[in-house]
N, C-alpha and C positions, 0 to 999 in steps of 0.2 A: 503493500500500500504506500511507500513512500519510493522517490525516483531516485537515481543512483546513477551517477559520474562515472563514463569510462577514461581513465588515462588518457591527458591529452595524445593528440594525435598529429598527423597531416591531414590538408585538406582531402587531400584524396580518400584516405582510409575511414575520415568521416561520412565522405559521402556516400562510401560502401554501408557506415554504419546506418545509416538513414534511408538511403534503397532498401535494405535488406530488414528493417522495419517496418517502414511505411506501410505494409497491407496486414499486419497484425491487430486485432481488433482489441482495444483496451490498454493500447500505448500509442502516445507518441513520442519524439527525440527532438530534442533544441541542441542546441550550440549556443556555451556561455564562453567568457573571458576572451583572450586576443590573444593575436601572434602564436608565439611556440607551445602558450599555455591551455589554446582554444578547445575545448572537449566536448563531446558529445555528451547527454543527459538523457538517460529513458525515463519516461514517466509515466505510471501509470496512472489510466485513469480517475481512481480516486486521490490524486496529489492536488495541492491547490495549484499547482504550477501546469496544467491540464491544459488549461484556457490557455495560455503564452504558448507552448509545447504547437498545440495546432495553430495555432496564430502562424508560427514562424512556417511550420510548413506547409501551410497553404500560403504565404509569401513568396515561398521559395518556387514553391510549384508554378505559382504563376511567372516568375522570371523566368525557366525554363520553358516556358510556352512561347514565350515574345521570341 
Protein backbone atom coordinates (compact mmCIF):
# COMPACT_ATOMS: atom_id res chain seq x y z
CA UNK A 1 0.00 0.00 0.00
CA UNK A 2 2.77 2.46 0.01
CA UNK A 3 5.14 3.36 -3.20
CA UNK A 4 8.75 2.50 -3.39
CA UNK A 5 11.88 4.18 -5.14
CA UNK A 6 13.93 2.01 -7.51
CA UNK A 7 17.60 3.06 -7.41
CA UNK A 8 18.29 5.95 -9.47
CA UNK A 9 18.94 5.03 -12.89
CA UNK A 10 19.51 6.37 -16.63
CA UNK A 11 17.16 7.70 -18.60
CA UNK A 12 16.94 4.88 -20.65
CA UNK A 13 16.54 2.18 -18.16
CA UNK A 14 13.67 4.37 -16.64
CA UNK A 15 11.99 4.34 -19.50
CA UNK A 16 12.05 0.47 -19.71
CA UNK A 17 10.80 0.89 -16.20
CA UNK A 18 7.72 2.74 -17.03
CA UNK A 19 6.99 0.77 -20.44
CA UNK A 20 7.06 -2.20 -18.75
CA UNK A 21 4.57 -0.91 -16.17
CA UNK A 22 2.28 1.14 -17.70
CA UNK A 23 -0.40 -1.69 -18.56
CA UNK A 24 -0.46 -3.08 -14.97
CA UNK A 25 -3.63 -2.38 -13.32
CA UNK A 26 -3.35 -0.78 -9.70
CA UNK A 27 0.06 1.05 -10.40
CA UNK A 28 1.43 3.64 -11.77
CA UNK A 29 5.51 5.11 -11.80
CA UNK A 30 6.79 8.91 -11.73
CA UNK A 31 10.14 10.07 -11.91
CA UNK A 32 11.27 12.25 -8.96
CA UNK A 33 14.71 14.23 -8.32
CA UNK A 34 17.34 15.40 -11.34
CA UNK A 35 20.24 14.44 -13.09
CA UNK A 36 22.24 11.23 -11.94
CA UNK A 37 19.93 11.12 -8.81
CA UNK A 38 16.43 10.94 -11.09
CA UNK A 39 14.49 7.44 -10.09
CA UNK A 40 11.72 5.84 -10.90
CA UNK A 41 8.71 5.53 -8.10
CA UNK A 42 5.85 2.75 -8.33
CA UNK A 43 2.90 3.45 -6.68
CA UNK A 44 0.30 1.99 -5.95
CA UNK A 45 -2.94 2.72 -6.14
CA UNK A 46 -3.89 3.36 -2.66
CA UNK A 47 -0.77 5.91 -2.10
CA UNK A 48 -1.69 9.44 -1.88
CA UNK A 49 0.98 10.13 -4.44
CA UNK A 50 -1.62 8.19 -7.00
CA UNK A 51 -3.02 11.26 -8.55
CA UNK A 52 0.66 12.93 -9.57
CA UNK A 53 1.86 9.01 -10.57
CA UNK A 54 -0.95 9.23 -13.45
CA UNK A 55 -0.68 12.82 -13.87
CA UNK A 56 2.89 12.44 -15.19
CA UNK A 57 2.14 9.63 -17.31
CA UNK A 58 -0.51 10.67 -19.20
CA UNK A 59 1.89 13.85 -19.78
CA UNK A 60 4.33 11.83 -20.97
CA UNK A 61 2.14 9.80 -23.08
CA UNK A 62 0.83 12.77 -24.79
CA UNK A 63 4.44 14.08 -25.61
CA UNK A 64 5.17 10.93 -27.20
CA UNK A 65 2.13 11.31 -29.43
CA UNK A 66 3.01 14.83 -30.85
Amino acid sequence: GRSVAIDPMSPRDRRIVHVALRDIDGIATMSVGSGEYRQVVVVPERAPEYAEAQRQAAASSSRRDE
